[in-house]
Structure formats: C-alpha cells, structure tokens
C-alpha positions in Angstrom: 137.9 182.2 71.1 134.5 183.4 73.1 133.9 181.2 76.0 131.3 180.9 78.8 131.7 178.5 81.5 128.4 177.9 83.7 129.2 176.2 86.9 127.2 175.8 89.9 124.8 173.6 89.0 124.0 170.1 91.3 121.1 167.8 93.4 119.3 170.1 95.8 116.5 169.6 98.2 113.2 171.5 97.7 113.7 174.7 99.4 117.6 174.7 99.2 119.6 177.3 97.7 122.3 177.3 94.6 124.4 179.9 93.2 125.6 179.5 89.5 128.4 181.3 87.6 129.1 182.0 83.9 132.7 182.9 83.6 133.1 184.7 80.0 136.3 185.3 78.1 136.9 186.2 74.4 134.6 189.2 74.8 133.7 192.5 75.8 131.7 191.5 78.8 130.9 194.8 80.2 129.2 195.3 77.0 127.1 192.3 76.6 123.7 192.0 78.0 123.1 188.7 80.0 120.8 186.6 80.4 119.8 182.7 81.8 117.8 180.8 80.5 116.5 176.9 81.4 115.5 174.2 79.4 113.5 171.6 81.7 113.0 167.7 80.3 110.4 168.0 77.6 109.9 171.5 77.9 110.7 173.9 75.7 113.4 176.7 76.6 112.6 179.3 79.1 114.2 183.1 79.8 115.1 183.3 83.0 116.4 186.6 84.2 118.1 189.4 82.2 121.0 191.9 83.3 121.9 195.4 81.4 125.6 195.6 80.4 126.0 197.8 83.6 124.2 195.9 85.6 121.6 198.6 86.9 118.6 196.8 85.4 117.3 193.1 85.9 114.2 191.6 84.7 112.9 187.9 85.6 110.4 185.5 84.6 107.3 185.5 87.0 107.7 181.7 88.2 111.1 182.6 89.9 110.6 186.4 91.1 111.2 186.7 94.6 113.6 183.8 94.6 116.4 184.3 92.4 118.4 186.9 91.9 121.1 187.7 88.9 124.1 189.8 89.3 127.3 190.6 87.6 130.9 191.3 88.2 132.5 193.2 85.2 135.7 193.5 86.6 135.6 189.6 86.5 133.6 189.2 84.1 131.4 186.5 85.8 127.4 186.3 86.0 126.0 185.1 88.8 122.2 183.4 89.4 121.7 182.7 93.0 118.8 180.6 93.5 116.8 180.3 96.2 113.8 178.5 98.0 114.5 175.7 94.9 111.3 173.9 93.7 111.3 170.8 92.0 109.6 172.9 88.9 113.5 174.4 88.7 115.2 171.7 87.7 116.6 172.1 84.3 119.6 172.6 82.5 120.6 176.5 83.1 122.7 178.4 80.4 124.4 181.4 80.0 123.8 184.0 77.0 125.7 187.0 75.9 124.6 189.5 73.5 126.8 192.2 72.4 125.9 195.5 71.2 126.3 194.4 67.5 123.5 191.7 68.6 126.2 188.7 68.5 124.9 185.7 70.6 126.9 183.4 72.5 125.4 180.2 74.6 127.6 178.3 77.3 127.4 174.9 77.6 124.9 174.5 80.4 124.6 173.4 83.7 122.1 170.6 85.4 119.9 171.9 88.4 118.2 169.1 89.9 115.6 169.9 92.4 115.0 166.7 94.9 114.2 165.2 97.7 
C-alpha cells in the first residue's frame, strides 16, 4: 500500500520558518520525482518546488525562490520543504507528489500552513 505522510505543517508568524516532511513507503522512492504543491483558500493548486529522483536538480515557483528550499533523503525516504521568511500569501494546504518512472502519481494527504500574526 503506497503511502505519503506530510507532517510539519502549523500557525506561524509572518517571517517565521517551518520545515515539512513527506515520509513515503510502498514505493521505490529513490526513483520517484517529487514535488510540493499548495492549494490556498479559493485558489486554485499551485507547484511548488520539484526534486530529481537523485536529488541533484530542484526547480521552484518564482513567489517562494529564495525562501524555501526542498531536499530529499533516499536512504529514508523522506522529502523535506523548509520554509522560510513565511508570508501570509503561504498559507495553504501543502502536499506531497510522487511520480515514478512509469509516470504513476501519488498525492499525500496534506498538511495546513497558516501564515499569521
């Protein structure tokens, strides 16, 4: 059974920090491109940031370059999104994808970033 557990997620301040994980299992992680992605009220889905299977390439959106950061552990086979200098404008729910080589997509659950004061 493929799972991915996002966890992380909470009430910040503007300008705090927040680190979330996505713990997968029932796949080959090392294999899997992965990605975040947000879905604000109202608003429809966003990309986030994207991380080759290897990790040696990541790609973000423009609104949160220079502020967040996405890394990988294959040997735990965790992603990580550490998020930085929060705005308000971040607050969303945050999920997890995989894609495996065969293009296979699998969505966590989600978890809710709230950016306040």
């Amino acid at each position: 059974q493929v799972q991915l557990v996002e966890s992380g997620g909470g009430l910040v301040q503007p300008g705090g920090s927040l680190r979330l994980s996505c713990a997968a299992s029932g796949i080959t992680f090392s294999s899997c491109v992965m990605r975040w992605y947000r879905q604000a009220p109202g608003k429809e889905g966003e990309l986030v940031a994207t991380i080759t299977s290897g990790g040696s390439t990541t790609t973000y959106v423009d609104s949160v370059k220079g502020r967040f950061t996405i890394s990988r552990e294959n040997a735990k086979n965790t992603v990580y999104l550490q998020m930085n200098s929060l705005k308000p404008e971040d607050t969303a729910v945050y999920y997890c994808n995989a894609v495996n080589p065969w293009g296979i997509t699998y969505w966590g659950q989600g978890t809710r970033v709230t950016v306040s004061s």
